[in-house]
N, C-alpha and C positions, 0 to 999 in steps of 0.2 A: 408850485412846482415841487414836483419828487425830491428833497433833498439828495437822496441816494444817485438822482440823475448828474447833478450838481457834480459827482466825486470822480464822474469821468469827463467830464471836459479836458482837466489838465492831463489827463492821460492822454484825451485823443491828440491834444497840443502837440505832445511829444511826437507822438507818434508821427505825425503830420510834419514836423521839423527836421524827423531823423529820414522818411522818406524824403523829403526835398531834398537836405543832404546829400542821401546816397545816389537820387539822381544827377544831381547837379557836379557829385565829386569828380567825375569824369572832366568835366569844363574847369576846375579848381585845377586840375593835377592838369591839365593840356597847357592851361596861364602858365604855372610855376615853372614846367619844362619849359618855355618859350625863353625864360630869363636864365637858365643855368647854360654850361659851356656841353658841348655833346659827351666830354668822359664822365659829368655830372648826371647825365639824361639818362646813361644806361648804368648808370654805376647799382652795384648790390651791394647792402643792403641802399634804401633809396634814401637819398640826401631832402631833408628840411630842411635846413639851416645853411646858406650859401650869397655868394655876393653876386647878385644881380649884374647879368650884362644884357647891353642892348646890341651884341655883334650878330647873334643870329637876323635882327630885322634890317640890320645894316646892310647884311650880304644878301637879305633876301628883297631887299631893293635896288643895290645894284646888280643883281643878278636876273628878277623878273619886273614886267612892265605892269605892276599890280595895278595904278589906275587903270588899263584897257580890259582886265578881268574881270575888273571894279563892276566898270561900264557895262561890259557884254553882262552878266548878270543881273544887272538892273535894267537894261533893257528889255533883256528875252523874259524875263520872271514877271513885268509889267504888263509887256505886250502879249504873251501867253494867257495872261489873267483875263486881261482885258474883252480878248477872243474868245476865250472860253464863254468868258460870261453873255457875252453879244449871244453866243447860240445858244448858252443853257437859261438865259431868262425867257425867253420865249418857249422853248420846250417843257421847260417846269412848269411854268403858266396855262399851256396846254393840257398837260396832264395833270392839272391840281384844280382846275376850272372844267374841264371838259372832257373826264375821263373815260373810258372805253373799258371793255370786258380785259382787252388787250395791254391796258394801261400797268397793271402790277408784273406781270411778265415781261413787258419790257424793260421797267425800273431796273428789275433782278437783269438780263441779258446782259443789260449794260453794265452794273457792278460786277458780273462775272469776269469781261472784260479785265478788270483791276487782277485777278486771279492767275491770268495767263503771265507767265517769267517772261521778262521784257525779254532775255536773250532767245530765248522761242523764235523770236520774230528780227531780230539783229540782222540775219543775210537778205531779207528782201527788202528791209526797209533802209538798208546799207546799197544795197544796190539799185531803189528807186533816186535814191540822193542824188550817189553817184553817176548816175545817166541823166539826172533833174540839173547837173553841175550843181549843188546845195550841200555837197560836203565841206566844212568847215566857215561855214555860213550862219546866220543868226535866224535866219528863218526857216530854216531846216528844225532846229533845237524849237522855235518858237512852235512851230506847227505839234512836233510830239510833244512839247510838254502839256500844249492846248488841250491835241487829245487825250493825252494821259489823265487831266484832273477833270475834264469831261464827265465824265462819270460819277462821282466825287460830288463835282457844283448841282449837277440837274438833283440826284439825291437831295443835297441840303437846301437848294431852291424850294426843291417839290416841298419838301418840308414845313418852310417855313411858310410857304405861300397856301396849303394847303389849310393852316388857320387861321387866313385873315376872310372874314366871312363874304361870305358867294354873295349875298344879297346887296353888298357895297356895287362889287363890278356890275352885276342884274341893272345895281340903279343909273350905274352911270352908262351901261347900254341902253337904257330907257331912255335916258339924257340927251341919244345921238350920239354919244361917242364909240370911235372905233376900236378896233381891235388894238390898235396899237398906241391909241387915245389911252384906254381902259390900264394897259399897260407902265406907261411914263405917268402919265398923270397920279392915278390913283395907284395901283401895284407897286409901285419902283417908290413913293413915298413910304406908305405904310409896310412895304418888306426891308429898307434900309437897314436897318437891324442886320438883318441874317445876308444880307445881299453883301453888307463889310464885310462879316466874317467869310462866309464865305472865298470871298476876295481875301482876306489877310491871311487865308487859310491854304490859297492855290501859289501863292506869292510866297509862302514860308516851304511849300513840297517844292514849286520849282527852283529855288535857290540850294537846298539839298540836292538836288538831283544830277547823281554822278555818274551814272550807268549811260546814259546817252551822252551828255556832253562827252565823256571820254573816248568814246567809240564814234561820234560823227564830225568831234571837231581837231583843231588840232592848235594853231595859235590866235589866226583873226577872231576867232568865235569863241574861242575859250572863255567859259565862263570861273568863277571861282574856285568849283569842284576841281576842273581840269588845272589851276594851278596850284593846289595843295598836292596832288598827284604829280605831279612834275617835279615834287624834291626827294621821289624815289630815286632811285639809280640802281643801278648794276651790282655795281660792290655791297651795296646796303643799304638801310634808311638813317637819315640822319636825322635821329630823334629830336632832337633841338632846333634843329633847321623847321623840320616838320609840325613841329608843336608851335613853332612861332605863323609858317602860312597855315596854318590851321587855326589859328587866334586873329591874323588879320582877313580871313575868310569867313566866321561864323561872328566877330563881334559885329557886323551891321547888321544882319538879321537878327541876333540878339538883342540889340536896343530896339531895332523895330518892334518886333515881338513884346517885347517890355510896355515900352509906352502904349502900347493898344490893345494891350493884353483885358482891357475894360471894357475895349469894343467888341474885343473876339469872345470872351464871356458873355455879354450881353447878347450879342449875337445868337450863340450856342445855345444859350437858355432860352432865346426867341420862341415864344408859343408854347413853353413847358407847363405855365399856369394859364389858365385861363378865366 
């Protein structure tokens, strides 16, 4: 090996630490505000050095019903997942086995879809709810979030599925098996991989996602976004308040994240070597 290659590694090190850093500093400084008092949160110049209190999570449990937020989040971010996936394993399968002149045209349609401003579409999809009775409801939020990563899943299905070799499913149609045999049996093994990520990847968008919850739910359905939003007010934001349900809102998807952050790698890189 190049010596001279050798002399940038601990460069790229750095380099590599001080961007995690300046990503992550956001999440660092969101913690720290959680534990100071609110004339500490907005004080200038900004305080390091200070004596931890636990009152903002204090008031912000007796003030909101955070396990039900808990709840409605892990349900709809599950169940959204879920759905999506039922309809985009078979359609990616479709088009990664069986494609058509029509097949790359469509792909793109459907990412274009991701393009349009969700508020574009906010009044009529505000007004099918509300005449569906599905405002503030979890299946209202389940359905848009489904469709929303729609798009999203069938991409990195097609993907992934597009290089596990054609001549596998050939054999096991020769075999007698069907379409939906070809699928479970042999597909859904051999794409596990990229079929987690995928999944851990629709389940990390819909727990973010604030722009619809805010807009079509209100308490029974609120999911986590809708109660960090909730510690706005009139008068002002109260930073501390805010910095604390905004810590007890992104740490569960952060540990999730964390721990299978091996699978969602693995996943990603699915099919990159061959």
């Amino acid at each position: 090996m190049n010596p001279r290659h050798k002399s940038f590694h601990p460069v790229a090190a750095i380099v590599a630490w001080l961007a995690a850093l300046l990503m992550f500093f956001p999440i660092i400084w969101m913690v720290l505000a959680s534990f100071k008092t609110e004339t500490q949160a907005i004080q200038t110049p900004p305080v390091f050095f200070f004596q931890p209190t636990l009152e903002n999570y204090s008031d912000i449990f007796n003030r909101a019903d955070y396990p039900l937020f808990a709840i409605n989040s892990i349900v709809i971010s599950v169940a959204a997942t879920a759905i999506m996936l039922i309809v985009a394993v078979p359609a990616a399968f479709a088009m990664a086995f069986y494609p058509t002149r029509r097949t790359r045209g469509t792909l793109l349609w459907m990412l274009s879809t991701k393009m349009l401003p969700a508020v574009g579409v906010l009044m009529p999809i505000y007004l099918i709810a509300k005449d569906a009775g599905l405002l503030d409801s979890r299946i209202a939020l389940i359905v848009i979030y489904m469709l929303s990563n729609l798009p999203i899943g069938v991409w990195m299905l097609f993907t992934f599925f597009r290089e596990t070799p054609k001549a596998i499913i050939e054999a096991s149609r020769i075999d007698g098996a069907g379409v939906w045999d070809s699928i479970v049996h042999v597909l859904l093994p051999l794409g596990l991989p990229g079929i987690a990520s995928t999944a851990l990847l629709s389940i990390i968008l819909c727990w973010n996602e604030a722009f619809w919850s805010l807009n079509l739910s209100a308490h029974d359905a609120a999911p986590l976004t809708a109660f960090i939003a909730s510690f706005s007010a009139p008068e002002g934001l109260f930073w501390a308040k805010l910095s604390a349900a905004a810590t007890l809102a992104t740490l569960p998807i952060l540990l999730f994240g964390w721990f299978s952050q091996r699978q969602l790698v693995r996943g990603l890189t699915f099919g990159a070597v061959k």
